[in-house]
FISELO-662831 format. One record per atom (N, C-alpha, C): residue in three letters; z, y, x. Coordinates in pm, whole numbers, plus 50000, padded with zeros to 5 digits. Last residue first. Example, Ala and Ser with C-alpha at 12.3 -4.5 7.8 and 13.67 -1.06 7.14 Angstrom:
BEGIN
SER507084977551285/SER507144989451367/SER507875000351290/ALA507804943151319/ALA507804955051230/ALA507804967051320/
% end
This chain:
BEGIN
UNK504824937250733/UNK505344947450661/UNK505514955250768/UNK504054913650901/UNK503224920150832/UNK503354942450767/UNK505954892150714/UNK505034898150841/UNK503874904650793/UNK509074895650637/UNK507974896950576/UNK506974901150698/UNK511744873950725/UNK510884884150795/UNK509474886950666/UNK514534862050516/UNK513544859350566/UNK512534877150585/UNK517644850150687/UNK516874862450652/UNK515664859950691/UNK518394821650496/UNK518464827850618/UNK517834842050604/UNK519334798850301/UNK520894809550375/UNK520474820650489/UNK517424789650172/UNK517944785450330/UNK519284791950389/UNK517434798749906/UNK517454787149967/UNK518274780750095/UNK517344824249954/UNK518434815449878/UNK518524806749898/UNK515074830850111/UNK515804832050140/UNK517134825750126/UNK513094816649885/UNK513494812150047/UNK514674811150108/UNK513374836149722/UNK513794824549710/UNK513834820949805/UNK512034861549882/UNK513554860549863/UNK513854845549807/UNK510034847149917/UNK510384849450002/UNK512294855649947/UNK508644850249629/UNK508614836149737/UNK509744840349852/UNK508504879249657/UNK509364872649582/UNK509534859749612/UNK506994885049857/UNK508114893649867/UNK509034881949759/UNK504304869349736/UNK504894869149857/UNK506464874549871/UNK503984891949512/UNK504184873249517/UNK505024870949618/UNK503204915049610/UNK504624911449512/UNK504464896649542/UNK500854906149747/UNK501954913849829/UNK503394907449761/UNK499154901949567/UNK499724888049657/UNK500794895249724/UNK499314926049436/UNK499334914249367/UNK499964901049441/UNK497574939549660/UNK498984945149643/UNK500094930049540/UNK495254923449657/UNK496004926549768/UNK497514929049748/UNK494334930249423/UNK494784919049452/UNK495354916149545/UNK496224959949326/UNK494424954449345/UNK495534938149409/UNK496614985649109/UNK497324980449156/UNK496364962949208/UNK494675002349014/UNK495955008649080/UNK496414998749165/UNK491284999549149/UNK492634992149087/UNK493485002349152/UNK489685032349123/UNK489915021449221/UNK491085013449144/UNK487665046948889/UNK488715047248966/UNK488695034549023/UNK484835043948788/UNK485485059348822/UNK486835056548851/UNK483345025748717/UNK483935024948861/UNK484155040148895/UNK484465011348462/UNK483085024148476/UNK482985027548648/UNK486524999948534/UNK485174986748449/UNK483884998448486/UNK488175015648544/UNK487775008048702/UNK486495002548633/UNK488585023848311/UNK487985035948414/UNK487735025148562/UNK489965007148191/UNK488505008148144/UNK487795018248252/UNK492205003548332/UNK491244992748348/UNK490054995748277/UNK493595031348225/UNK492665027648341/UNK492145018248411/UNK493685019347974/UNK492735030447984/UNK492265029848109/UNK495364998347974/UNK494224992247940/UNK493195006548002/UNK497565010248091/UNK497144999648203/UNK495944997348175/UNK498445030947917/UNK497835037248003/UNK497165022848123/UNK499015005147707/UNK498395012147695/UNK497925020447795/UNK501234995647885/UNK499984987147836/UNK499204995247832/UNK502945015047868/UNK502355013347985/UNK501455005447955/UNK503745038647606/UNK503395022447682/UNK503065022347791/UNK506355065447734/UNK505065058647647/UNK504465050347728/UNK508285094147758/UNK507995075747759/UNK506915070947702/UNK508215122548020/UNK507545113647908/UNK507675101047865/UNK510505141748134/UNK509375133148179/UNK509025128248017/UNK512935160348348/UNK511955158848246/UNK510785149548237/UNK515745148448507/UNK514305153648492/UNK513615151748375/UNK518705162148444/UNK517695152848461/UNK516245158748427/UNK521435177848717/UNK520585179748635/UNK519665165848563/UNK523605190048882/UNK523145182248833/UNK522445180048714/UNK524635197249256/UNK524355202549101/UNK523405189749042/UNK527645184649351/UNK526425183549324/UNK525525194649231/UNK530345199649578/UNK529895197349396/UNK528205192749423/UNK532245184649803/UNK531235195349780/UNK530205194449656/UNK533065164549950/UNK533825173649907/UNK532935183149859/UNK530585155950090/UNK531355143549924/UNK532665157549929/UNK528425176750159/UNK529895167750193/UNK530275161950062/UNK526235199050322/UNK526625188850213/UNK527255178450316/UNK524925227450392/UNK526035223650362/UNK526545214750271/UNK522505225650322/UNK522925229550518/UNK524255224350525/UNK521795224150120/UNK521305213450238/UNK522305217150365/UNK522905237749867/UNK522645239350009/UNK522335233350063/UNK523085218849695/UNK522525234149679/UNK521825235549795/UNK522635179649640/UNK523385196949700/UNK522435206349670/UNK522165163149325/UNK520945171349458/UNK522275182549486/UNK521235141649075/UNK522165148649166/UNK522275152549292/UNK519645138348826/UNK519285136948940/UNK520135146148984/UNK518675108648561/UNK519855118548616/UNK519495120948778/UNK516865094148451/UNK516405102448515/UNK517475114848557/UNK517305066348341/UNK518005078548311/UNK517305096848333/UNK516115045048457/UNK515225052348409/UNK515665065748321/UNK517325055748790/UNK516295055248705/UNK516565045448559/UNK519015085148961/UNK518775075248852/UNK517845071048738/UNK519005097749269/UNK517715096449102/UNK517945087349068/UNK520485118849490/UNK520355108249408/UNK519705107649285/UNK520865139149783/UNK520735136049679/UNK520585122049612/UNK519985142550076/UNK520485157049989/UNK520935151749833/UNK519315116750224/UNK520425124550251/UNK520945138450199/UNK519425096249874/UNK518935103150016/UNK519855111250039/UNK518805067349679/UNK519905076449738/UNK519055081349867/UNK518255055549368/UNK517605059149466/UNK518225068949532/UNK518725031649129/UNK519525042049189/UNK519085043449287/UNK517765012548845/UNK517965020948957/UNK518495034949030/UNK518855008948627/UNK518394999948698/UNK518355002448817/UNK521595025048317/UNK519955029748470/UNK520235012948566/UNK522025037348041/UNK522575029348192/UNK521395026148251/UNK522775050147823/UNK524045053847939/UNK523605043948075/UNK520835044047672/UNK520415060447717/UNK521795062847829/UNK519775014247604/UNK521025020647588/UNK520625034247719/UNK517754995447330/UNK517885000647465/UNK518955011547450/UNK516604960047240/UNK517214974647197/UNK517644982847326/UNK513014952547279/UNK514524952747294/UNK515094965447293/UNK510694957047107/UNK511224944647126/UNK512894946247125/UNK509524982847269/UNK511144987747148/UNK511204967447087/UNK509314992347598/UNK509154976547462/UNK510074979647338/UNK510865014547679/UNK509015012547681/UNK508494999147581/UNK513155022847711/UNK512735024647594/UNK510675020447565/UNK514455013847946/UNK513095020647964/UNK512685022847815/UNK516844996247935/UNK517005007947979/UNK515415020847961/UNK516174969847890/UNK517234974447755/UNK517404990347866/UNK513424967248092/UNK513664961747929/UNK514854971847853/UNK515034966348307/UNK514254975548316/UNK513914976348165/UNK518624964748304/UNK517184959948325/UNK516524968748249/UNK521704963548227/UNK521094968948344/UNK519484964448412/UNK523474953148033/UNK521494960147942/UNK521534971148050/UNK524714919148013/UNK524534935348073/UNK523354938448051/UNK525834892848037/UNK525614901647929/UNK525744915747964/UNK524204867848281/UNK524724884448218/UNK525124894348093/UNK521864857448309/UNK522814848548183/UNK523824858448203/UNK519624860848473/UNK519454861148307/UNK520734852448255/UNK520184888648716/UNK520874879148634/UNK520224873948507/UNK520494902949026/UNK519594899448976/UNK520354889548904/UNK520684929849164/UNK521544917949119/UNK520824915949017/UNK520144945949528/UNK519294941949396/UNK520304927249320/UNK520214971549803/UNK520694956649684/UNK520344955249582/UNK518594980150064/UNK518354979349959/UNK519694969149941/UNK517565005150324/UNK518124995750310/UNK518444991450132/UNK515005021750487/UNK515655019850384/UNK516545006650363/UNK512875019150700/UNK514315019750717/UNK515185019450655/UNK510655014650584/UNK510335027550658/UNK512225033750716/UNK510674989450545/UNK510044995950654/UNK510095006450703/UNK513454978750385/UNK512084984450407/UNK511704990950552/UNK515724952050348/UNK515294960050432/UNK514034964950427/UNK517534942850072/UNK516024946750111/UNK516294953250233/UNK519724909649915/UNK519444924049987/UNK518194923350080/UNK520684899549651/UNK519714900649692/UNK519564914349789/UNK522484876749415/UNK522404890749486/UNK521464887949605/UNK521374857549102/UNK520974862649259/UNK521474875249303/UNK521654832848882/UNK522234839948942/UNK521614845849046/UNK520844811848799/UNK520814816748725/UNK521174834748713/UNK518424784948979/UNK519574797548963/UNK519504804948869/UNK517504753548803/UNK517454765248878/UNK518324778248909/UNK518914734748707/UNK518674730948850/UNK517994740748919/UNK521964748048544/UNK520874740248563/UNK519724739848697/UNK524874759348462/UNK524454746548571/UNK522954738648555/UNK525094780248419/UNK524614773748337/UNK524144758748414/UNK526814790948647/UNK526964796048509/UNK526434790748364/UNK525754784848862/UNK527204782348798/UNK527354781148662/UNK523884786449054/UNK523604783048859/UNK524974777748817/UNK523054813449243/UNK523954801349251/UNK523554798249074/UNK522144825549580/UNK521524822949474/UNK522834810949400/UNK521604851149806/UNK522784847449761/UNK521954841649622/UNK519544866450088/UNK519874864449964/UNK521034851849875/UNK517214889050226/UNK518154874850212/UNK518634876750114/UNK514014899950338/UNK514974898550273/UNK516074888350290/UNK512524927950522/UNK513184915350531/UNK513914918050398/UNK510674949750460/UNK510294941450553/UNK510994926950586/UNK508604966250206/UNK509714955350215/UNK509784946850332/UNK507114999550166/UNK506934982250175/UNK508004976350218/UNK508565022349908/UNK508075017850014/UNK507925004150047/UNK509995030949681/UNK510775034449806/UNK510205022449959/UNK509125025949471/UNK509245041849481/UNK509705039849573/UNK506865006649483/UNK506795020849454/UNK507465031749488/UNK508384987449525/UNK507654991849671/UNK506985002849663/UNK510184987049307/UNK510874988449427/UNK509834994849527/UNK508054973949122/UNK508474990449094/UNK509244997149246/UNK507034953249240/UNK506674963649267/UNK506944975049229/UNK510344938849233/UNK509294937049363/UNK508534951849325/UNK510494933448974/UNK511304947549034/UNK510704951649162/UNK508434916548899/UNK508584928248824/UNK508894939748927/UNK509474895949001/UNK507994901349062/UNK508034913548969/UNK511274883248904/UNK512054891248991/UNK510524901449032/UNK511134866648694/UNK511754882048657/UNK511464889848799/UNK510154841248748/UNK510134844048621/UNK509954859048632/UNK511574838149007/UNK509884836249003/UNK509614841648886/UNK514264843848999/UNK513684846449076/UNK512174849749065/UNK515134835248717/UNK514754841648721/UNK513924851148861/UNK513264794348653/UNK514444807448715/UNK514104822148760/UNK510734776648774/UNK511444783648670/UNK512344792648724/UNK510354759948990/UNK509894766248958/UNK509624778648849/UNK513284736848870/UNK512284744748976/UNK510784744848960/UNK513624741248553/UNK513674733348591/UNK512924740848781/UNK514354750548267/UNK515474748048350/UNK515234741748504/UNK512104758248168/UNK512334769648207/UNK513964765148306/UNK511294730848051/UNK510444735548187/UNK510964746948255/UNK511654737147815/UNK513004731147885/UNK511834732348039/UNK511564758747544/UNK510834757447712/UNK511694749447828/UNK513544760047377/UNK512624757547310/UNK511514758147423/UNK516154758247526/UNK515404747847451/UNK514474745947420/UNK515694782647675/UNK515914770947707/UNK515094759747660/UNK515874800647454/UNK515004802647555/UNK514724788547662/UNK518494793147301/UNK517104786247250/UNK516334787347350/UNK520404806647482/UNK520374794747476/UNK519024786747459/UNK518724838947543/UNK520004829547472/UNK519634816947513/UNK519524861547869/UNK518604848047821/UNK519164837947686/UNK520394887147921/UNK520924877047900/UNK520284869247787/UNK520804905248273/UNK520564906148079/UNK520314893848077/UNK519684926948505/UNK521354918748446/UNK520654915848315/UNK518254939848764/UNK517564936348646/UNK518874918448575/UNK518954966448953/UNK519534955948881/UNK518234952048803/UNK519844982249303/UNK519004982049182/UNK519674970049082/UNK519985013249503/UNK520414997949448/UNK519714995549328/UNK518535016549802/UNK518365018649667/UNK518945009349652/UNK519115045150095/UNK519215032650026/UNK518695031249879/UNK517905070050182/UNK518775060150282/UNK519065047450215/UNK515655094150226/UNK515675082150197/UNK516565073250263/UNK516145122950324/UNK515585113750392/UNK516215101450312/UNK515935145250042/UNK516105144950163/UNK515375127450186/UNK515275143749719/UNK516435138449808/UNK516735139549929/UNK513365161449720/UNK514525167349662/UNK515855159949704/UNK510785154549836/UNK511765158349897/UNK513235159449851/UNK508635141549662/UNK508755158649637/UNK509785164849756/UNK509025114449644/UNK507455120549694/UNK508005139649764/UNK510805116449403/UNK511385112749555/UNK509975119349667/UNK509465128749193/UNK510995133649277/UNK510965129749416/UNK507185108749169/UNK507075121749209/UNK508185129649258/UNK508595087849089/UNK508035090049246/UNK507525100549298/UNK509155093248847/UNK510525090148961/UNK510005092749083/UNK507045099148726/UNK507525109348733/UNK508935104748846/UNK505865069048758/UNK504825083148804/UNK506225089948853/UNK507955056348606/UNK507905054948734/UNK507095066348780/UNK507475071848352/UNK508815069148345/UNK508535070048566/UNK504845064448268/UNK505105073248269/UNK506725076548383/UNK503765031848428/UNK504845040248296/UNK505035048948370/UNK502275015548548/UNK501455025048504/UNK502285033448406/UNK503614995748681/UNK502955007248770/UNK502015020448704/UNK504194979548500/UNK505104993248497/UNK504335001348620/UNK501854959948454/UNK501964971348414/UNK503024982948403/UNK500204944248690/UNK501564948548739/UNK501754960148610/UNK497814926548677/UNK498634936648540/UNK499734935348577/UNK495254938848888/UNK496274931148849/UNK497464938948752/UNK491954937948886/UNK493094946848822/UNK494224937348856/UNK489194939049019/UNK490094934748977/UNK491354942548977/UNK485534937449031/UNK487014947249035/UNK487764939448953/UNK483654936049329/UNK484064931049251/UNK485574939349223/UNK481514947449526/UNK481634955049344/UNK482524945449287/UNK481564919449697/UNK480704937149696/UNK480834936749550/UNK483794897349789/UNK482684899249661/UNK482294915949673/UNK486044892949974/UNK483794892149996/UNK483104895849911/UNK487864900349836/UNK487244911449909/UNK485794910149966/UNK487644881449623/UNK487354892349555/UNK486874902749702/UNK488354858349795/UNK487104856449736/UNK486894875149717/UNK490784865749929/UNK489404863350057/UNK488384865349930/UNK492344864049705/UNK492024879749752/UNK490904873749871/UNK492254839149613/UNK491654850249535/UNK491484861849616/UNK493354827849837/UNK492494824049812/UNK491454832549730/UNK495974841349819/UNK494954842849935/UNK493684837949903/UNK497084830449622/UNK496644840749618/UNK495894844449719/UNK497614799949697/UNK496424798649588/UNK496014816949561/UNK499384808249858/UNK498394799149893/UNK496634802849819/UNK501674817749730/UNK500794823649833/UNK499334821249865/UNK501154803949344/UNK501774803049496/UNK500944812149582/UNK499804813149131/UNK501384800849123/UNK501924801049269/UNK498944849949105/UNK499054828449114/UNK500164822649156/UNK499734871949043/UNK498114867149062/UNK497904857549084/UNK501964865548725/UNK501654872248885/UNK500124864048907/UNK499814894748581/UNK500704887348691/UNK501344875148656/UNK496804887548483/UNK498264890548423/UNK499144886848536/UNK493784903948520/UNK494784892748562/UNK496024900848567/UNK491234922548423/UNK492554927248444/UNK493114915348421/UNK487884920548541/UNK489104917948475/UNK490404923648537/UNK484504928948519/UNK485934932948584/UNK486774921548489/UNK482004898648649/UNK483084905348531/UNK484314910348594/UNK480444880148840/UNK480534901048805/UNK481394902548708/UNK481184859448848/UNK479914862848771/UNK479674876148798/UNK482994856649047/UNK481414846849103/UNK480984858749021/UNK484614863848924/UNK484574869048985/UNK483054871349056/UNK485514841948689/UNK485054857148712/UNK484714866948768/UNK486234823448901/UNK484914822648797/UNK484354837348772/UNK488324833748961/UNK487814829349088/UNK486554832048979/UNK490454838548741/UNK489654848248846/UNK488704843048936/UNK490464809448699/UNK489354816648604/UNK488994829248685/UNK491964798048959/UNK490364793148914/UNK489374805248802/UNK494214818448907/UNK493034815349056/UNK491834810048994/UNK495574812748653/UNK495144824348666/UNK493644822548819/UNK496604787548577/UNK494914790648549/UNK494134805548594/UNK498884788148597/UNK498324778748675/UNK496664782848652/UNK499724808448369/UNK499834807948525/UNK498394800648585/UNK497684808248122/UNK498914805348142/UNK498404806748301/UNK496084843048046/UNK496384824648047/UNK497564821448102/UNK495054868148050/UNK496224864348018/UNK496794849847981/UNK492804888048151/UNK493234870448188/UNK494464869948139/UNK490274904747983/UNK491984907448031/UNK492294886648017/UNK487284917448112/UNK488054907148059/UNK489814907448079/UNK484324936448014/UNK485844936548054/UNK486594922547986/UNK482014937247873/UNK482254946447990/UNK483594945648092/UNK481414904247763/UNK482044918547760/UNK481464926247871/UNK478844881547644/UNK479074887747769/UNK479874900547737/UNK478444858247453/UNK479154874747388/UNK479924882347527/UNK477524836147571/UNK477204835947437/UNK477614855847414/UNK477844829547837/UNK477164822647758/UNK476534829347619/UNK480874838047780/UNK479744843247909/UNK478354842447851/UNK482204821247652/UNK482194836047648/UNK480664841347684/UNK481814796547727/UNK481154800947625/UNK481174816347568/UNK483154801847979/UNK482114800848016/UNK481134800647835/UNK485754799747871/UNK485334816647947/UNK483884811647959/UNK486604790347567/UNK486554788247740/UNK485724799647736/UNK486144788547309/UNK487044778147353/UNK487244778347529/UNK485994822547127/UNK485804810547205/UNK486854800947271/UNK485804834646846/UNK486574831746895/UNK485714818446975/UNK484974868946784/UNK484614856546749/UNK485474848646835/UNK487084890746551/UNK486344887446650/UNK486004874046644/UNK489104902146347/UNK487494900046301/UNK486444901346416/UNK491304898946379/UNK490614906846456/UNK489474911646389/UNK491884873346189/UNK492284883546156/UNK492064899346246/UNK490344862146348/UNK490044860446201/UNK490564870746164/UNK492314857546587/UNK490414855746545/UNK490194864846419/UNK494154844746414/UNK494534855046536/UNK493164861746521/UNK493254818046334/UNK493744829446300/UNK493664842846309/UNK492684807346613/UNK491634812646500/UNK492194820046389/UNK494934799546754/UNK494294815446794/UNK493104816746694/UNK496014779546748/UNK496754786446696/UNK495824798046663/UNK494484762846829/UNK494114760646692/UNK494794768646618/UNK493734766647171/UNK494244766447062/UNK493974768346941/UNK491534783647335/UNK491574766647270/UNK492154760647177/UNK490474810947359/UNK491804803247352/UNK491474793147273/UNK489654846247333/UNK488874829947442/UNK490324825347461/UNK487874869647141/UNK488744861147176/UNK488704849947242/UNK486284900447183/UNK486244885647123/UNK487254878647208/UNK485784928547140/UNK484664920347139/UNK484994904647097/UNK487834958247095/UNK487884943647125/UNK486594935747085/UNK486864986447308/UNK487074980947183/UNK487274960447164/UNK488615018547446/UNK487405003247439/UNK487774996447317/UNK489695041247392/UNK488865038447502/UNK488015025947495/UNK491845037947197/UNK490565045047197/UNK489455049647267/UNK493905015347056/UNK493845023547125/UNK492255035547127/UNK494814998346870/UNK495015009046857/UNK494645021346941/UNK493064973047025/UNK492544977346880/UNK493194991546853/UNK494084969347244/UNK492894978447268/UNK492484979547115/UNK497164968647200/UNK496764976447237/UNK495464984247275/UNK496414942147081/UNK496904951346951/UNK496934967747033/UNK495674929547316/UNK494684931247200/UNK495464942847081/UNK497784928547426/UNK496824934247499/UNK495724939047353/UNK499984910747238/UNK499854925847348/UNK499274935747398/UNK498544886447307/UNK498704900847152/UNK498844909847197/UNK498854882047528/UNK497634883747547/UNK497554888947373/UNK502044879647550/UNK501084888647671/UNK499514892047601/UNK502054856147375/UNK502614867647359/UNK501984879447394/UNK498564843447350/UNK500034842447375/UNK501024854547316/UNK496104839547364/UNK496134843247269/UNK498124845347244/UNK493434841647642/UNK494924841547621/UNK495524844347484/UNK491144866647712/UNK491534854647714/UNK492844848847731/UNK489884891047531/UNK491054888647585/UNK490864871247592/UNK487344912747632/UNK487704899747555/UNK488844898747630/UNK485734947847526/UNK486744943147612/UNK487274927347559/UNK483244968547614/UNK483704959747512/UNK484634951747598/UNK483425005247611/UNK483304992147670/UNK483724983647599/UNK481575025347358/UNK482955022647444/UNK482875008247443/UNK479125030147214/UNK479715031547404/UNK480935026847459/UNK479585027146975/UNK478585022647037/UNK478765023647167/UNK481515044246895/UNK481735034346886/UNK480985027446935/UNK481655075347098/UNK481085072247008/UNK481795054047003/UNK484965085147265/UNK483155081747301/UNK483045075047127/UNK487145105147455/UNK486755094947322/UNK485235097147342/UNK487365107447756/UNK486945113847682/UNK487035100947544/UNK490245087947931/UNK488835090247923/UNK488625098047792/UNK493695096748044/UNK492325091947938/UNK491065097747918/UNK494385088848368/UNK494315099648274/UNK493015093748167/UNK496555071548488/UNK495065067348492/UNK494785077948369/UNK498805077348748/UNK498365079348540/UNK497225076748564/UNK499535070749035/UNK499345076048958/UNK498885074048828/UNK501565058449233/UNK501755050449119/UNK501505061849024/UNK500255050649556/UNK500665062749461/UNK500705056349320/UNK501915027249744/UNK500715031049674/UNK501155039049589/UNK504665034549956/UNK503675026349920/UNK502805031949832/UNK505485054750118/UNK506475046550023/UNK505465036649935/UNK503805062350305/UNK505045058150360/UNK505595050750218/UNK500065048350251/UNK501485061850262/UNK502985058450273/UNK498905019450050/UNK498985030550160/UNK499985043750147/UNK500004988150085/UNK500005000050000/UNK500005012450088/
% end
């Protein structure tokens, strides 16, 4: 990610409204949670329009039907038959490498749902293909890189107001019920847990606002629900540019210290205006996020923990991030912008998060090379 705190986590500003005949046609493949999501956001939205559906399931003709799109059984009867301008991959994991890989061969942009694959392995693989590919664009749907909420945090810190960057703590606490379990017993099992599940989230909001990640370690335990994955993680960052980090990481917590019950951005979950995920500390100051409380000396010349803050929050905006993720996946499909967030950066988060499991694992500090 280029510049000291990593890739600019700018607004993909909305395209002009266009006639109905011009605006890009967009298929969702995936008929899931993630992949309603996407579709109820390009039907309300006003940059592109939905073309057609691609899901095997017997669930998704419905779904179909009630779009009043056509519904395919695979990407290649897509292709075949009702070529988009734009594809959003929202399949299950394991399918994300091969269909990007397909899509890629053909020329179709897409926007792939994080994370960009089941393992390092299988992401390298996508990023050698997409960077040989000339014109190929890919999106990865890191979508808090596109909330309002983060822009305006990184613009504070970007701005100086803290001085020199000395630590961030962070959280993503909250609490998984029981049924989540039951009704996905795969979710008890390795490869599950909130490490791989949750943690690629905080990965890139973290390298947003406070830069690339050079070591982690880490503390992992399933006390709490004794199942064979953790349920539990403290987690400490060393960044590159010297920053030092903690991160508590929980789905069996009853705490609304996550990005979910604090960002008012999914109204899904209920959200509380007293409590922030992050906490970004420098040597003039502090930004609580997504509070946006920001406590800054007067003087610079003269600052001491005996010595009043002034204190203030910033002003800013909430609104979807889906929504600003689909607009400027329609502005990469026109190649008037670059991925915010590109396959490169995609295997980056992977990696960082593989790597704090590791860490838990082994008891050791693992090196990010590279960083």
């Amino acid at each position: 990610m280029p510049g000291q705190h990593g890739q600019e986590p700018r607004l993909a500003p909305l395209i002009k409204t266009l006639t109905p005949m011009t605006l890009p046609r967009i298929a969702v493949a995936g008929a899931g949670y993630i992949g309603q999501a996407h579709i109820r956001v390009i039907q309300d939205g006003q940059t592109c329009t939905l073309s057609a559906i691609v899901d095997p399931s017997p669930a998704a003709v419905p779904l179909a039907a009630q779009a009043g799109v056509p519904l395919y059984k695979s990407i290649d009867e897509l292709l075949a038959s009702n070529r988009p301008d734009g594809l959003v991959l929202a399949t299950p994991n394991p399918l994300h490498v091969p269909q990007a890989l397909q899509c890629v061969a053909a020329g179709l942009p897409i926007l792939l749902e994080k994370p960009i694959a089941t393992s390092v392995a299988e992401g390298e693989q996508l990023l050698r293909a997409v960077e040989a590919t000339a014109g190929a664009k890919v999106l990865i749907g890191h979508h808090r890189a596109h909330s309002p909420i983060m822009a305006k945090a990184r613009e504070v810190v970007d701005s100086g107001k803290l001085g020199q960057l000395v630590a961030v703590m962070g959280s993503a606490t909250f609490l998984k019920p029981d049924h989540y379990f039951a009704d996905g017993p795969w979710r008890r099992e390795p490869g599950a847990g909130p490490i791989l599940l949750n943690m690629i989230h905080e990965v890139h909001n973290l390298r947003m606002l406070c830069g690339d990640i050079s070591a982690v370690q880490a503390f992992a335990s399933h006390a709490t629900r004794g199942f064979a994955v953790e349920d539990t993680v403290a987690i400490n960052l060393r960044f590159a540019n010297g920053m030092l980090g903690t991160f508590m990481l929980s789905d069996t917590a009853a705490c609304a210290r996550s990005w979910e019950q604090t960002s008012q951005e999914n109204k899904a979950y209920p959200s509380y205006d007293d409590e922030d995920c992050y906490v970004i500390t420098g040597t003039n100051g502090s930004l609580s996020v997504p509070t946006m409380r920001l406590k800054t000396y007067p003087r610079p010349e003269d600052r001491s923990w005996w010595k009043e803050f002034e204190v203030g929050v910033v002003g800013m905006v909430r609104d979807d991030p889906l929504k600003h993720q689909m607009d400027h996946f329609v502005q990469v499909i026109a190649g008037r912008a670059e991925a915010l967030v590109s396959a490169r950066d995609g295997l980056l988060n992977l990696r960082i998060t593989e790597a704090i499991a590791e860490a838990a694992r082994t008891g050791r500090v693992v090196e990010l090379a590279g960083a």
